[in-house]
N, C-alpha and C positions, 0 to 999 in steps of 0.2 A: 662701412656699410652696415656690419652687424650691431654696430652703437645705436646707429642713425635707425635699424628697424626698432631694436630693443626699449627706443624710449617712445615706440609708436608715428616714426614717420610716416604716412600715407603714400607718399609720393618722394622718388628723390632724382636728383637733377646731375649727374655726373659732367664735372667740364673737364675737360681734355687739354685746356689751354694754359698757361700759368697764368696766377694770380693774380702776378705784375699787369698785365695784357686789362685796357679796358674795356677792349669789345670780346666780352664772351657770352657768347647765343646761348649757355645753357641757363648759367645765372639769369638771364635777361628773362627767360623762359620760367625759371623759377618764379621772378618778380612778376609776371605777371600772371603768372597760375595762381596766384596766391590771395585771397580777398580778406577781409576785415574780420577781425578775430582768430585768423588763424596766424599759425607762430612757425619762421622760417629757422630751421637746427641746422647748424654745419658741426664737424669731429673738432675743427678750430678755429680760429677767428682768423687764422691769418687765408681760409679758405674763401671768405668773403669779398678780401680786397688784403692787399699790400701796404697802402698808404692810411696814413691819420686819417686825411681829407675825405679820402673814395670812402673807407668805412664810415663815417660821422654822418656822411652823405647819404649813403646809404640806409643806416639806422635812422636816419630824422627822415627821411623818404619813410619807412616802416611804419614809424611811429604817429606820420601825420596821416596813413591810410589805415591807423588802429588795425597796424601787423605785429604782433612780439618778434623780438630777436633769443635764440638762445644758443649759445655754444656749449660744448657738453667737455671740452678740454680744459676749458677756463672757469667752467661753471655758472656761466653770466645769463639771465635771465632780465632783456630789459624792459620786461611787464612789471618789474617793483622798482621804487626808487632806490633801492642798495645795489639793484644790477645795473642800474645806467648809471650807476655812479663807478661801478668795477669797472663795466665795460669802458669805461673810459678813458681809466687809469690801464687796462690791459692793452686798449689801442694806441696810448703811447708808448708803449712799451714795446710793442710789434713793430712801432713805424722802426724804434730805435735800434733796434734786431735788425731790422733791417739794412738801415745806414751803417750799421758795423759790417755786416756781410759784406756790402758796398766796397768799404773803405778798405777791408782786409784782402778783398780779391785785387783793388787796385794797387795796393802796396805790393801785394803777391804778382802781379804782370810788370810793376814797376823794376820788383827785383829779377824777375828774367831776363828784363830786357839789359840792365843794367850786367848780366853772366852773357848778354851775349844770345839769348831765346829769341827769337819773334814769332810772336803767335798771328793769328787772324787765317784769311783767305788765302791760298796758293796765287801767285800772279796770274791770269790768265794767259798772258803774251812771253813768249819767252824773249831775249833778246835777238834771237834771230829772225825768230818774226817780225819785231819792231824793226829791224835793218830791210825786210822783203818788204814790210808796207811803206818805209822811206824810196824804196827804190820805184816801185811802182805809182806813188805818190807824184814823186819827181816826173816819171816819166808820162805823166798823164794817162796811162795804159787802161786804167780803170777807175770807176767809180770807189767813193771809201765804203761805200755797202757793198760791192761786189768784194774789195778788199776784204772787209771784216766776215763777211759770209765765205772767204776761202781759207781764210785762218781760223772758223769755229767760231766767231766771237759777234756782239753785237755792235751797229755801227757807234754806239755812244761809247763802247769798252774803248772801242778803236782810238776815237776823238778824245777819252780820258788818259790812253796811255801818249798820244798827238795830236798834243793842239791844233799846233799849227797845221795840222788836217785839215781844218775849218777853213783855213786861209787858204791853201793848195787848192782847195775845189772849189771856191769862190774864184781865184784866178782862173782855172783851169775852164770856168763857165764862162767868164769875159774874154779869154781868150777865143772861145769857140763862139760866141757870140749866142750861147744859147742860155743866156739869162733874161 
């Protein structure tokens, strides 16, 4: 922020989102505050966009509503032809930074899981759950949304941890004749 005043920002646009993420209202906000001749400053280029693509995109979006681009990490200014020509070479270079992070976090979960780790979400349903929504299932006693609404969960979690839920209550409606 103290960069971003010191080299005379007027305005600046803090986003809360990451980078990665393409809907972010602040940038959005930025690109259309912004009119012809004035020049939009990030601390680095990778606060622009994450990918080759969204950035190139972006900066030819700038350049064809005669906006400057300039980043004050990398030093790129792409009001001259020597900065659009940096900025270019520094955006492949970000994407590539990128794809390594990628690929080292994958090998890194790879080797967890391979010691035996598993990461992600906690199960919703424990297995005795799934044994009381079988039971109740079976006996036709309830709906799978009353089921899933007494076990905490939603009826889709339900139907993901038992399929053939879907089939249960499809008979259990021919049965009753109230299909």
């Amino acid at each position: 922020m103290d960069a971003l005043k010191a080299v005379g920002c007027e305005r600046v646009f803090v986003e809360k989102a990451s980078g990665a993420q393409r809907d972010r209202p602040e940038l959005k906000a930025a690109l259309d505050y912004v009119r012809a001749g004035d020049t939009i400053v990030v601390w680095k280029l990778d606060r622009l966009a994450r990918s080759l693509k969204q950035l190139i995109e972006t900066v030819d979006d700038l350049q064809r509503r005669e906006i400057g681009f300039r980043s004050l990490t990398e030093a790129i200014d792409t009001t001259t032809p020597g900065g659009r020509l940096i900025f270019h070479i520094f955006a492949a270079l970000a994407e590539f930074e990128r794809s390594i992070i990628r690929e080292r976090t994958m090998a890194g979960l790879l080797a967890a899981r391979s010691r035996g780790r598993v990461g992600g979400r906690p199960r919703s349903l424990t297995e005795q759950d799934l044994q009381i929504a079988r039971a109740l299932l079976r006996e036709h006693a309830l709906s799978v949304a009353d089921i899933a609404s007494r076990l905490g969960v939603t009826s889709s979690t339900l139907y993901r941890y038992l399929p053939s839920a879907r089939s249960s209550q499809l008979l259990q409606f021919v049965e009753d004749g109230t299909e």
